[in-house]
C-alpha positions as CSV (number, residue, x, y, z in Angstrom):
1,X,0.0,0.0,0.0
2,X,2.9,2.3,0.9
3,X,4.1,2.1,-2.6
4,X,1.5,2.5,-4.4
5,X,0.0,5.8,-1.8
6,X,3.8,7.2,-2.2
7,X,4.0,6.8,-6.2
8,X,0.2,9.0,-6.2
9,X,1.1,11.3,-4.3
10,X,4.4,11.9,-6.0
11,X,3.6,12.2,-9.6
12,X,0.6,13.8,-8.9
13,X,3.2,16.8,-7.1
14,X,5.1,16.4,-10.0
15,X,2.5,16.4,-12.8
16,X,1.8,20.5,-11.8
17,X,2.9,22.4,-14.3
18,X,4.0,20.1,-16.3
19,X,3.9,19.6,-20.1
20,X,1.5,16.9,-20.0
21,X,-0.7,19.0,-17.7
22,X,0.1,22.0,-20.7
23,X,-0.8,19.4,-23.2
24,X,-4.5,18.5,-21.5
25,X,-5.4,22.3,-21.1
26,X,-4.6,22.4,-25.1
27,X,-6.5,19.3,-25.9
28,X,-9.4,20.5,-24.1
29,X,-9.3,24.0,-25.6
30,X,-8.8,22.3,-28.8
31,X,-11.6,19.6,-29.0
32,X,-14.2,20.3,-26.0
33,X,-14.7,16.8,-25.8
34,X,-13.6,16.0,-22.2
35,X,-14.5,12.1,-22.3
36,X,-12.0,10.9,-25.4
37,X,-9.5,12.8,-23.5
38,X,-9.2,11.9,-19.9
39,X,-9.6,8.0,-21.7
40,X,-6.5,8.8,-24.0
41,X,-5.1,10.1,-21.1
42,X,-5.2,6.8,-18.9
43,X,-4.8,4.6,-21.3
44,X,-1.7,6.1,-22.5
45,X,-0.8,6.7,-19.1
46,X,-1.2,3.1,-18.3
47,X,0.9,2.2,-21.1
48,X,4.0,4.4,-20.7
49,X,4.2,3.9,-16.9
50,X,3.9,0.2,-17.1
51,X,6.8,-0.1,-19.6
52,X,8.2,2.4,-17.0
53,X,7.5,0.2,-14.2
54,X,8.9,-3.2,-16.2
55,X,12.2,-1.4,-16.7
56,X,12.2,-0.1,-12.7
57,X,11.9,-4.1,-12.0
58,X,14.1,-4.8,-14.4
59,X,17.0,-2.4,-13.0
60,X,16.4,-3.5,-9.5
61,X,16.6,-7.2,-10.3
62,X,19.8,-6.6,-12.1
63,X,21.4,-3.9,-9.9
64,X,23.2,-5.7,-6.4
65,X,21.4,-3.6,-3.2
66,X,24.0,-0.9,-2.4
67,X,24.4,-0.1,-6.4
68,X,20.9,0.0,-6.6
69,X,20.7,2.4,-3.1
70,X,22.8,5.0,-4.6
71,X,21.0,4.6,-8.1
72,X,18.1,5.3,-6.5
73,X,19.0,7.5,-4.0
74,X,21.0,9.8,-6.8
75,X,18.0,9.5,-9.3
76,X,15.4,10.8,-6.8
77,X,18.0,14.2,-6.1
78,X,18.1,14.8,-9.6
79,X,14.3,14.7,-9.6
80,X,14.1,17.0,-6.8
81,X,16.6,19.1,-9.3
82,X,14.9,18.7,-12.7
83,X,11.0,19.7,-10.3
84,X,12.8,23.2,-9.5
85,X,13.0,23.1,-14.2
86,X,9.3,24.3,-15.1
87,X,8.1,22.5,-18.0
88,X,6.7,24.4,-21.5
89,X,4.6,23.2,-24.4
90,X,6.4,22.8,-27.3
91,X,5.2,23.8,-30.9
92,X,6.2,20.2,-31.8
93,X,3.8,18.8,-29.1
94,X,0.8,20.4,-29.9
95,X,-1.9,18.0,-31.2
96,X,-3.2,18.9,-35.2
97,X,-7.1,19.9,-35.5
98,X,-7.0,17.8,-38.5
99,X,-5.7,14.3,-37.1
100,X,-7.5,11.3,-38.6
101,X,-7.3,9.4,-35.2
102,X,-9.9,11.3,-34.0
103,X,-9.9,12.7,-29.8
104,X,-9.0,10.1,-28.5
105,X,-6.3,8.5,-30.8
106,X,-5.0,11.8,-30.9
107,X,-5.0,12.1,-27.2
108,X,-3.2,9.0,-26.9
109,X,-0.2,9.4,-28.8
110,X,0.1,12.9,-27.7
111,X,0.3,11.6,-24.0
112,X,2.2,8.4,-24.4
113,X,5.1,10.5,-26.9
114,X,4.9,13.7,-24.3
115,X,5.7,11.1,-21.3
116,X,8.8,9.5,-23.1
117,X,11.7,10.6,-20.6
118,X,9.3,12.9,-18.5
119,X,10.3,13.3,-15.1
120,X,7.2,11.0,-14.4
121,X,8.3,8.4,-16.4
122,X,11.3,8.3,-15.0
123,X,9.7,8.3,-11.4
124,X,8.2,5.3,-12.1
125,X,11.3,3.2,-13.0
126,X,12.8,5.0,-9.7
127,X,9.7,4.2,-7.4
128,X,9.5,0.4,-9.1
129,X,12.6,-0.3,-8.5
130,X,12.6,1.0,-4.7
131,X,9.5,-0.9,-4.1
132,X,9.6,-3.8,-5.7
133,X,6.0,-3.4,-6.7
134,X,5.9,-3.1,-9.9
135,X,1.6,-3.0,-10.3
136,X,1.1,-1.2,-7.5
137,X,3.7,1.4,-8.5
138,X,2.3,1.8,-11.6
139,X,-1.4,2.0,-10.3
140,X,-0.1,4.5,-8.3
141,X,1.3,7.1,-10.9
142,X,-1.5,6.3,-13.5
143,X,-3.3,7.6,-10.6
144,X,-1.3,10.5,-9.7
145,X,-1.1,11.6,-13.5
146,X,-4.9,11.1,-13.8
147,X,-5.8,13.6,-10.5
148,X,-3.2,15.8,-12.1
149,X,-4.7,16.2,-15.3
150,X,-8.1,15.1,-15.7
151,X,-9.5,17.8,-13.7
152,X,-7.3,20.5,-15.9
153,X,-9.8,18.8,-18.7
154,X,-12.9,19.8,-17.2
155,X,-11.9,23.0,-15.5
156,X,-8.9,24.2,-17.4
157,X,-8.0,27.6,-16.9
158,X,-9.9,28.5,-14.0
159,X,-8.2,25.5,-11.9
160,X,-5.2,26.1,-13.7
161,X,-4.6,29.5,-12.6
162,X,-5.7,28.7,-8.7
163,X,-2.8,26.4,-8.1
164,X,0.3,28.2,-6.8
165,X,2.6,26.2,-9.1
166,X,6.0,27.0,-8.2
167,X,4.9,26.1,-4.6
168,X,3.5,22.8,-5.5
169,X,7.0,22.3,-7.7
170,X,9.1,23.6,-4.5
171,X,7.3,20.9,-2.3
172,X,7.8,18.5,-4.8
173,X,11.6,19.0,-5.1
174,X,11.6,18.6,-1.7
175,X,9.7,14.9,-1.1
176,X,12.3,14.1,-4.1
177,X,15.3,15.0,-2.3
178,X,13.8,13.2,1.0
179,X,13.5,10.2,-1.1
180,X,16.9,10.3,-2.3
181,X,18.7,11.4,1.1
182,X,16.3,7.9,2.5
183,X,17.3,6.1,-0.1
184,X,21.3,6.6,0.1
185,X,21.4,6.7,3.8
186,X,20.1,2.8,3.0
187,X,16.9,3.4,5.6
188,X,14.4,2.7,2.9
């Protein structure tokens, strides 16, 4: 349970402000169809964190315990680093009004591409490894990504612009650098 409350709570910190969160305000603006999106959402969600996750398990089956201690306990301070970066849409990411696959399709690839090497995704491998637990890990950041950005679907701006981002990032940045101090003192 620990893992998967942890792995929520984290990458729904670290989903504020981020491009994906960017990318869900532009797909709502864009197709007003809130449905197709939050389902492209978790279902590429879903896919990209449970490669994520296989790779976490992977590392930690292949990494001895004190390798694997400070590969963890280094990843989650550069995290805590890379949450202090804020995230921007790029021109490349923004879905076309004209895409054949339709909301949902287009949601879907949008999401699964704009999570390749996010600081999420690389959470997960982090938190899978750690934990050892690899479906609850990834039931924990689809959930995390989902309260992130599902609401920003049906309330866009207005939630949007309530959140005090660089707070949320500056907290985040620090549960990261917890996790990593934890993780290299060898108490986790």
């Amino acid at each position: 349970m620990e893992a998967f409350l942890v792995s929520t709570g984290i990458v729904a910190l670290a989903e504020m402000g981020d491009k994906t969160q960017l990318l869900s305000l532009v797909l709502a603006a864009r197709f007003r169809k809130p449905w197709p999106i939050v389902l492209g959402i978790l279902a590429a969600t879903l896919a990209n964190h449970a490669l994520a996750g296989a790779v976490g398990s992977w590392v930690q089956a292949q990494l001895g315990p004190q390798v694997l201690r400070w590969v963890l306990g280094l990843s989650f301070i550069a995290m805590a680093v890379w949450m202090l970066i804020p995230d921007k849409l790029d021109e490349d990411d923004e879905p076309s009004a004209a895409s054949r696959l339709g909301v949902f399709g287009t949601t879907l690839v949008a999401f699964f591409l704009a999570e390749m090497g996010d600081k999420t995704q690389i959470a997960t491998v982090a938190l899978a490894a750690q934990y050892k637990a690899w479906a609850s890990v990834v039931a924990g950041t689809t959930l995390g990504m989902m309260i992130a950005n599902a609401p920003v679907v049906w309330f866009g701006d207005r939630l949007v612009k309530k959140v005090p981002i660089r707070v949320v990032h500056l907290v985040s940045a620090a549960i990261f650098a917890v996790l990593g101090g934890v993780a290299l003192m060898g108490w986790g």
